[in-house]
C-alpha positions as a Python dict, from the first residue, in 0.01 Angstrom:
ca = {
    (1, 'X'): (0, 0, 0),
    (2, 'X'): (-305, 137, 157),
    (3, 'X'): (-666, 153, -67),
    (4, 'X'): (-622, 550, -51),
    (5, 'X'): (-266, 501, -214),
    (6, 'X'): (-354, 292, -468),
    (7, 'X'): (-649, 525, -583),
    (8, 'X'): (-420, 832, -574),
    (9, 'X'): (-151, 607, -756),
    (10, 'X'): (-396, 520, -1049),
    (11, 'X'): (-528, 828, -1083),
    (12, 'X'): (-210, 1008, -1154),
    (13, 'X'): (-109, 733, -1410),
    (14, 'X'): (-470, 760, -1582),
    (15, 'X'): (-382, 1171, -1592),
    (16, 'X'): (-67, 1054, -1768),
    (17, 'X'): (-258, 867, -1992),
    (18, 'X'): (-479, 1134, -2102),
    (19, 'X'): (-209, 1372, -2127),
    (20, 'X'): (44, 1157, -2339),
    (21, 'X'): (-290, 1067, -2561),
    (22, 'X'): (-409, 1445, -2626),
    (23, 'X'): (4, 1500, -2739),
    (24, 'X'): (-19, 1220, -2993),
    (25, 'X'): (-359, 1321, -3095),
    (26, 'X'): (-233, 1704, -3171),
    (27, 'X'): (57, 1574, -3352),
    (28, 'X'): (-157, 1348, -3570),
    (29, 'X'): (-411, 1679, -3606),
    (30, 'X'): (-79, 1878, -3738),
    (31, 'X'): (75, 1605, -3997),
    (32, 'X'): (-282, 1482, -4098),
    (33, 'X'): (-504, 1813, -4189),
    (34, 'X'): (-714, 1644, -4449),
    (35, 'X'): (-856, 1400, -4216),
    (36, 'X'): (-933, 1647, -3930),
    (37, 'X'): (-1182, 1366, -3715),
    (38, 'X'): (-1078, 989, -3749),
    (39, 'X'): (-730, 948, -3939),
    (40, 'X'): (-811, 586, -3879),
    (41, 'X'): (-491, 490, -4163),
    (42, 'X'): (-251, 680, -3919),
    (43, 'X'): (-110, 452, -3670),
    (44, 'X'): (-72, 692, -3402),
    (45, 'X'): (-393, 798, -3362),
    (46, 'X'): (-508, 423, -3280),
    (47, 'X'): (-186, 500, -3024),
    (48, 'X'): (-391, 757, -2906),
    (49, 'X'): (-707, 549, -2873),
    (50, 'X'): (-507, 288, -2654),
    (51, 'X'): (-375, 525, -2454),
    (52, 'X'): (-714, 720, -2347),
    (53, 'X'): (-874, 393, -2318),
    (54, 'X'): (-616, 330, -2058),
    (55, 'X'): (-691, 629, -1870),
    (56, 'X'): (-1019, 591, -1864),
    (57, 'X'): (-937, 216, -1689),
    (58, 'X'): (-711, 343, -1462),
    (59, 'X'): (-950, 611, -1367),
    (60, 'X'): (-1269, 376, -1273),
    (61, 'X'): (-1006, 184, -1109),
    (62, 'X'): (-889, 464, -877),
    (63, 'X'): (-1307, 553, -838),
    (64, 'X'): (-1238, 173, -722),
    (65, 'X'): (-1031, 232, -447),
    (66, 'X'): (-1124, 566, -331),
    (67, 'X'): (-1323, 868, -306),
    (68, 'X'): (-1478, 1020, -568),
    (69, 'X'): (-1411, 1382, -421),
    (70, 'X'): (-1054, 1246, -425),
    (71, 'X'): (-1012, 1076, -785),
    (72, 'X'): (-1197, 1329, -995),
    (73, 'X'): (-988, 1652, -916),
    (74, 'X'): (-683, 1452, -974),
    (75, 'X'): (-831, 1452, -1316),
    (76, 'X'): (-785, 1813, -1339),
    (77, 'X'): (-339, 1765, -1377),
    (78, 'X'): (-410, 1663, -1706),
    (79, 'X'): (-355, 1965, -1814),
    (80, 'X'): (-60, 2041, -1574),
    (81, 'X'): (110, 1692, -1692),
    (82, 'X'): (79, 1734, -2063),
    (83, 'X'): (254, 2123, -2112),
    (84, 'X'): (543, 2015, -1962),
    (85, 'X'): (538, 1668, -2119),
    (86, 'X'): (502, 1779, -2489),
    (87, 'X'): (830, 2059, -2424),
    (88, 'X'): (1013, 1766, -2341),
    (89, 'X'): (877, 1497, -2613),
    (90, 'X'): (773, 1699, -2915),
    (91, 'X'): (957, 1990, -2820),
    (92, 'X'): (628, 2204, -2813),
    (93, 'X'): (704, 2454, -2510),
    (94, 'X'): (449, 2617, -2341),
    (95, 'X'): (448, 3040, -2241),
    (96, 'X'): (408, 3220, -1952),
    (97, 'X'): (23, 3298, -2034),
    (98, 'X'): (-14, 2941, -2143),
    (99, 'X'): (97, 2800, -1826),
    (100, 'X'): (-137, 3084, -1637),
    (101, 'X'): (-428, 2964, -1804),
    (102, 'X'): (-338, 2580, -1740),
    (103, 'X'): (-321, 2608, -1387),
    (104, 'X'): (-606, 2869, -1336),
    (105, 'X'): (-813, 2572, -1525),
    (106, 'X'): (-695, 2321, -1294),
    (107, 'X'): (-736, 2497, -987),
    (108, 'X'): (-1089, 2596, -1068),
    (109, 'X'): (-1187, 2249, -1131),
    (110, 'X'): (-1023, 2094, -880),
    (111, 'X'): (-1150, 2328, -627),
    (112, 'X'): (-1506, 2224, -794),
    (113, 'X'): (-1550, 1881, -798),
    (114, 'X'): (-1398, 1862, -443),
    (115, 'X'): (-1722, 2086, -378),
    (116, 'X'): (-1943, 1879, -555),
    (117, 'X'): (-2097, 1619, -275),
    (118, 'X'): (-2228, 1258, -349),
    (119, 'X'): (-2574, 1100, -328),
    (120, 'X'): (-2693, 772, -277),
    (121, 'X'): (-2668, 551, -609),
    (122, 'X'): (-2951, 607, -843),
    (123, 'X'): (-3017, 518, -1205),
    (124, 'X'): (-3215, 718, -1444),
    (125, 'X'): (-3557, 623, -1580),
    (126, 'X'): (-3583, 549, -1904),
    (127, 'X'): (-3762, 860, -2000),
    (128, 'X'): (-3470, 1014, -1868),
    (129, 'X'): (-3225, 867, -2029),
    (130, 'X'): (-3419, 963, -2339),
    (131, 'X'): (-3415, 1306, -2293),
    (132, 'X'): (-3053, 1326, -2200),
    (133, 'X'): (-2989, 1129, -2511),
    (134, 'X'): (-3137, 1396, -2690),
    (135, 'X'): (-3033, 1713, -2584),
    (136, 'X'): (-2689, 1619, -2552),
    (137, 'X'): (-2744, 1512, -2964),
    (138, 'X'): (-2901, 1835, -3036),
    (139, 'X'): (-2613, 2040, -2817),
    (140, 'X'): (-2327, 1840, -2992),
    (141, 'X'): (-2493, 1903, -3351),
    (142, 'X'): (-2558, 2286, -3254),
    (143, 'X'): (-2183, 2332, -3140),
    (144, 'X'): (-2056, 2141, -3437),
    (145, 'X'): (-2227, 2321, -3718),
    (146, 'X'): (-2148, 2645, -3559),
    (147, 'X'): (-1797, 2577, -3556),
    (148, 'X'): (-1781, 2464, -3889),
    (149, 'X'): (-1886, 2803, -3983),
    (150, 'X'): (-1616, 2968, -3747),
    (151, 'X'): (-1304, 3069, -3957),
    (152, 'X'): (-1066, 3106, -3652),
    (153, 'X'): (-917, 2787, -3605),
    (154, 'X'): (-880, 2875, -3226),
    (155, 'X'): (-1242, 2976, -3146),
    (156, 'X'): (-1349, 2694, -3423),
    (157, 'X'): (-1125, 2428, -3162),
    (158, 'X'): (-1286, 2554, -2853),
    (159, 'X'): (-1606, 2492, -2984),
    (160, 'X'): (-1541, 2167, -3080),
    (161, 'X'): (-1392, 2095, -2727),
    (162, 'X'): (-1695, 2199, -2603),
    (163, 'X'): (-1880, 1960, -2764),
    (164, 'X'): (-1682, 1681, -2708),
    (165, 'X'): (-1624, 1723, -2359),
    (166, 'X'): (-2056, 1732, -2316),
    (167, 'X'): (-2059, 1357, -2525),
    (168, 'X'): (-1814, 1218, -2255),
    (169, 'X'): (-1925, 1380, -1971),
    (170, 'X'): (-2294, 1226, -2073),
    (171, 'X'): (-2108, 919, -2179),
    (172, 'X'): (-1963, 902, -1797),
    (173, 'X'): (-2390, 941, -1672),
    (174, 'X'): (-2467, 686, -1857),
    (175, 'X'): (-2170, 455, -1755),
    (176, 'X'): (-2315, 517, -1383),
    (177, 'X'): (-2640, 458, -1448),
    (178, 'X'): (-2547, 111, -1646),
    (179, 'X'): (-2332, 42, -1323),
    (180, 'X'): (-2584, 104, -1084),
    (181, 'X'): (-2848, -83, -1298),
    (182, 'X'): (-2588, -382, -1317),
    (183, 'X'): (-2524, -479, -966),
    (184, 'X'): (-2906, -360, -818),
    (185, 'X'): (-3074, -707, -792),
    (186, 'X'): (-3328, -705, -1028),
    (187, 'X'): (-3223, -385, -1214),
    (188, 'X'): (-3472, -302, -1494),
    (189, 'X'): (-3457, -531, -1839),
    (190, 'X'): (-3152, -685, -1645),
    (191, 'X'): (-2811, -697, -1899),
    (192, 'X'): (-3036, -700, -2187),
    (193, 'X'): (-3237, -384, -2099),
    (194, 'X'): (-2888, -199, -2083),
    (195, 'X'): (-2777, -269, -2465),
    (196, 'X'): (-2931, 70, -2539),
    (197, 'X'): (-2741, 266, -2264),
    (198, 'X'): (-2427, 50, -2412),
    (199, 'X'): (-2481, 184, -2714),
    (200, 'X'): (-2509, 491, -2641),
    (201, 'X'): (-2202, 505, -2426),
    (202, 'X'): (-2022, 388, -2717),
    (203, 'X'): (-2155, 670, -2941),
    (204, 'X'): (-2088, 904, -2715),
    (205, 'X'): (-1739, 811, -2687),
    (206, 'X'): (-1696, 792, -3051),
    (207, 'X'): (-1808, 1118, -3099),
    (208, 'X'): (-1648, 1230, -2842),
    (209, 'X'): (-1278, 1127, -3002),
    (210, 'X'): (-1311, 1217, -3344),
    (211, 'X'): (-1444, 1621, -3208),
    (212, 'X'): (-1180, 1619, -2935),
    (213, 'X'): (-943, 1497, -3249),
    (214, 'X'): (-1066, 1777, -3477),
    (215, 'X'): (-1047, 2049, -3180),
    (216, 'X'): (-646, 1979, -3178),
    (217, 'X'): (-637, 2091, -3561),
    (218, 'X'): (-429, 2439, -3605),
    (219, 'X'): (-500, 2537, -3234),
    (220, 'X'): (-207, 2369, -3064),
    (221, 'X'): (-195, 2141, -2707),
    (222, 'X'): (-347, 2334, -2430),
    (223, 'X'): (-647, 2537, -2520),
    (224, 'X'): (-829, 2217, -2651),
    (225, 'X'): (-736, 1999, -2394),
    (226, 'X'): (-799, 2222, -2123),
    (227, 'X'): (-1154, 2260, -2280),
    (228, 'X'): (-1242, 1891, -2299),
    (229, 'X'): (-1096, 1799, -1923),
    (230, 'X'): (-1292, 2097, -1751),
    (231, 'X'): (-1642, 2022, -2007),
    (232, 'X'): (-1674, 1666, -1940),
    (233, 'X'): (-1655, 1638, -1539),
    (234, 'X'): (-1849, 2043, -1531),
    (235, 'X'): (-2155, 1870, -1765),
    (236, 'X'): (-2153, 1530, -1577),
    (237, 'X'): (-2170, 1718, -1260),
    (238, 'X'): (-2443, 1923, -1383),
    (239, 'X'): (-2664, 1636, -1454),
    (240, 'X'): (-2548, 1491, -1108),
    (241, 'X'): (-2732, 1798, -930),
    (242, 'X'): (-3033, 1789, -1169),
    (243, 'X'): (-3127, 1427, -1228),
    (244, 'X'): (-2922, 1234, -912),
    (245, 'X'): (-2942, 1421, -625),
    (246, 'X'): (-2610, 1557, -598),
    (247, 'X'): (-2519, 1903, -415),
    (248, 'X'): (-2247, 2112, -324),
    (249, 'X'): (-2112, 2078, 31),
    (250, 'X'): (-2106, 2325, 322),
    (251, 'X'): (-2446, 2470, 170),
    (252, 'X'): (-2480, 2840, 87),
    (253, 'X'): (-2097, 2894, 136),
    (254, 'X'): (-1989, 2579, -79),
    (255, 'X'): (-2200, 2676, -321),
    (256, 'X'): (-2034, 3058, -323),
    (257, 'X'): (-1715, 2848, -371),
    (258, 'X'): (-1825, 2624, -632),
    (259, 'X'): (-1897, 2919, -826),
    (260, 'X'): (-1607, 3108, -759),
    (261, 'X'): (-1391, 2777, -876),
    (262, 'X'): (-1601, 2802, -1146),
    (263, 'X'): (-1520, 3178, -1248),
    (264, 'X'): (-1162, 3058, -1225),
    (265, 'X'): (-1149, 2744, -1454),
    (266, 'X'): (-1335, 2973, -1706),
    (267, 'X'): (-1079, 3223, -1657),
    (268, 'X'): (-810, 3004, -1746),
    (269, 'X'): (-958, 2873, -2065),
    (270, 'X'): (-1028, 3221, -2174),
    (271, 'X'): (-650, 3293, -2130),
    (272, 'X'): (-624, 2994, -2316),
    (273, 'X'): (-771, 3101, -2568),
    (274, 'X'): (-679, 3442, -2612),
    (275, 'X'): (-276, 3340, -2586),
    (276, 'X'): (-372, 3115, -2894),
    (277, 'X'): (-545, 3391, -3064),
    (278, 'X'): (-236, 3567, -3006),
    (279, 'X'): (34, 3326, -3108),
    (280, 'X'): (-193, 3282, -3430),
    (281, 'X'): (-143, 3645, -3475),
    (282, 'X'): (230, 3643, -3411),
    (283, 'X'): (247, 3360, -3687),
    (284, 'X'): (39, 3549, -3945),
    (285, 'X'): (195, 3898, -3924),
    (286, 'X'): (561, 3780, -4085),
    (287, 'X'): (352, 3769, -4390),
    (288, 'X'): (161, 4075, -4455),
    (289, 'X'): (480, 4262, -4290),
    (290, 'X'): (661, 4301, -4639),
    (291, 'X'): (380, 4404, -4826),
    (292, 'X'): (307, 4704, -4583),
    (293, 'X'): (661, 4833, -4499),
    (294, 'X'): (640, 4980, -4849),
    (295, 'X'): (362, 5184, -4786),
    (296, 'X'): (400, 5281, -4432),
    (297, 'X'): (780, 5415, -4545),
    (298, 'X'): (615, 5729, -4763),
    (299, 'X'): (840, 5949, -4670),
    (300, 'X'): (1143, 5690, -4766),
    (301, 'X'): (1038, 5626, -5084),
    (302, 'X'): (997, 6003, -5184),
    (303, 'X'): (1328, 6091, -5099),
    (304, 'X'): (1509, 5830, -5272),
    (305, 'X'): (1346, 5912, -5682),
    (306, 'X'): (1543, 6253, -5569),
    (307, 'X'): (1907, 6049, -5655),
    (308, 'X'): (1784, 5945, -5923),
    (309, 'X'): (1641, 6253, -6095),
    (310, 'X'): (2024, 6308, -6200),
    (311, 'X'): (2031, 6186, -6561),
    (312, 'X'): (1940, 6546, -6597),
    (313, 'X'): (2183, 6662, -6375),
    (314, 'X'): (2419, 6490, -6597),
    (315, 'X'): (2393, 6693, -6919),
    (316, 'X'): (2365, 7001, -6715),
    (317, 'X'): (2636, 6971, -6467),
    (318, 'X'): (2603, 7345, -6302),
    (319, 'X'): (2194, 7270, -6236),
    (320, 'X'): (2313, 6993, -6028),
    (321, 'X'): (2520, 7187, -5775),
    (322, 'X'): (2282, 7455, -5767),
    (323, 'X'): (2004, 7324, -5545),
    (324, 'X'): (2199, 7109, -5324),
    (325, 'X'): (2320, 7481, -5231),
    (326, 'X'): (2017, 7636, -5232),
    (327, 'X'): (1843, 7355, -5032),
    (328, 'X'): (2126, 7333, -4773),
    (329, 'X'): (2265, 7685, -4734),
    (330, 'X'): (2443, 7565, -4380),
    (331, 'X'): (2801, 7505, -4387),
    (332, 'X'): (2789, 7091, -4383),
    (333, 'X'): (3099, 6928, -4511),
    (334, 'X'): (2885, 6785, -4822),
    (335, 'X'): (2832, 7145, -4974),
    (336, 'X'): (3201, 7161, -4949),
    (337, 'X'): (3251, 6865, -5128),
    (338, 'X'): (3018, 6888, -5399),
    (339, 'X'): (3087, 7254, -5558),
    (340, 'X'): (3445, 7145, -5505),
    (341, 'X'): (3431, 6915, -5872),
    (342, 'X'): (3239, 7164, -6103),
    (343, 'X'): (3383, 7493, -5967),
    (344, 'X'): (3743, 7326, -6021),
    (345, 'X'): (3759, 7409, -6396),
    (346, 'X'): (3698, 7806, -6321),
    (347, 'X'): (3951, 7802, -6023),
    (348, 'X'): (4236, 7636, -6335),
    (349, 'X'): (4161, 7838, -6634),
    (350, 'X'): (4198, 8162, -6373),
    (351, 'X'): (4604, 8078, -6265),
    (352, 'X'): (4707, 8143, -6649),
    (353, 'X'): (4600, 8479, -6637),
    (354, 'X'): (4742, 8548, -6344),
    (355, 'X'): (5053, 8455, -6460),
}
């Protein structure tokens, strides 16, 4: 098997892996709501750890053995792998609009990272890593107290998303920069000077599985993963063209591209969202659909206390075929039938005196 293979191989596994570990994490999110970020008593969601820390091998194995225009759209089926893969484990099918907004996402990304061209290796300064530190902290803390005050549990998942897709998507600069610090011959501090990169890898993946773990809470499979997988690569790309070099190829028309790709993975996680908003709706309306059929059927409701105004039909039999005749003077089989009873005792006390 050729190097090119292999890194296509491993890259479709490690897509796998994330998608089989976002389905166990929104299953934990649905049995477990009172620990919304780190059900660390459940068993699957260390299931789910395993299996996203296997991705993420497999993945800096394929960036191993090929290109990284190659490897990182791959990354994009995710999405694509895990609809079909929860209808068929957890019975948790997927719509039309869902599938739309899957593939739009995909597409879009795909389309942008194969855009997005490489520079030479280079590590940031520690200044630099400072200030990325921080206003990926302040940007995680902004989205997360914003969504805490979001009542949708949709728009409230997307947020979170957001947020954890930024804390791996930094967590992935930081992983280059400790790898390009690593092997460089006399790379600054040497191992030691990277224990504060290390740990801040760490916490960024931390934080970045307990969010993406909360963003899977009452807003089902797709629109949260599709978040995360299109946030992390879009924010380590971003800091790629600020801080490393990094461009789009073909110049002026790749960047046109880029941007259209990038109108179309946003596309797709609106859709996302708005089929969840949707299905949220469809799920609440059962509900408030018996309380309101009452009052929407007026007219209904009026006619009926008109049967049962006879108890005073009752002790005055004659008022009670009176307006039935007066209110339907057309010759309908009911008038028939209704004078017929009363009118009866006239029509026998007349045949004696005929006789």
């Amino acid at each position: 098997m050729s190097a090119l293979a292999l890194s296509v191989l491993l890259a479709l596994v490690s897509a796998v892996a994330y998608a089989a570990g976002a389905i166990v994490q929104e299953r934990v999110a649905a049995t477990t709501p009172a620990r919304p970020y780190a059900p660390l008593r459940h068993g699957a969601w260390w299931a789910a750890v395993a299996l996203n820390g296997l991705g993420a091998l497999l993945h800096v194995g394929a960036l191993a053995y090929g290109p990284l225009s190659l490897v990182q759209p791959l990354g994009a089926l995710t999405i694509v792998f895990a609809l079909p893969m929860a209808a068929v484990f957890v019975r948790r099918g997927a719509g039309a609009a869902a599938w739309r907004g899957a593939i739009m996402a995909s597409a879009g990304l795909a389309g942008l990272l194969s855009l997005t061209g490489t520079a030479d290796a280079q590590s940031l300064a520690g200044g630099e890593r400072l200030a990325v530190a921080l206003v990926t902290a302040g940007g995680v803390a902004v989205l997360f107290l914003v969504a805490r005050r979001v009542r949708r549990a949709v728009v409230r998942s997307v947020l979170l998303a957001t947020a954890a897709g930024g804390a791996f998507g930094i967590a992935s600069v930081f992983t280059k920069t400790v790898a390009v610090d690593w092997t460089a011959a006399g790379g600054p501090g040497g191992p030691t000077g990277q224990l504060p990169s290390l740990l801040a890898v760490a916490g960024l993946a931390a934080t970045g599985m307990m969010l993406s773990q909360a963003a899977y809470r009452g807003a089902g499979l797709a629109a949260p993963l599709a978040t995360v997988t299109v946030a992390n690569p879009v924010v380590a790309a971003a800091v790629g063209i600020t801080l490393f070099g990094e461009h789009f190829r073909y110049g002026v028309t790749g960047t046109v591209l880029a941007l259209g790709c990038g109108v179309v993975a946003a596309g797709g996680l609106i859709l996302l969202t708005t089929e969840r908003l949707g299905a949220h709706a469809e799920q609440q309306r059962p509900r408030g659909v018996p309380a309101r059929t009452p009052v929407s059927s007026g007219p209904a409701v009026t006619s009926v206390p008109r049967v049962p105004s006879g108890p005073a039909a009752r002790t005055a039999p004659a008022a009670r075929t009176e307006p039935p005749a007066a209110a339907t003077p057309g010759p309908r089989p009911r008038l028939r039938t209704r004078p017929a009873g009363p009118p009866s005792r006239t029509q026998t006390a007349t045949p004696p005196a005929l006789r």
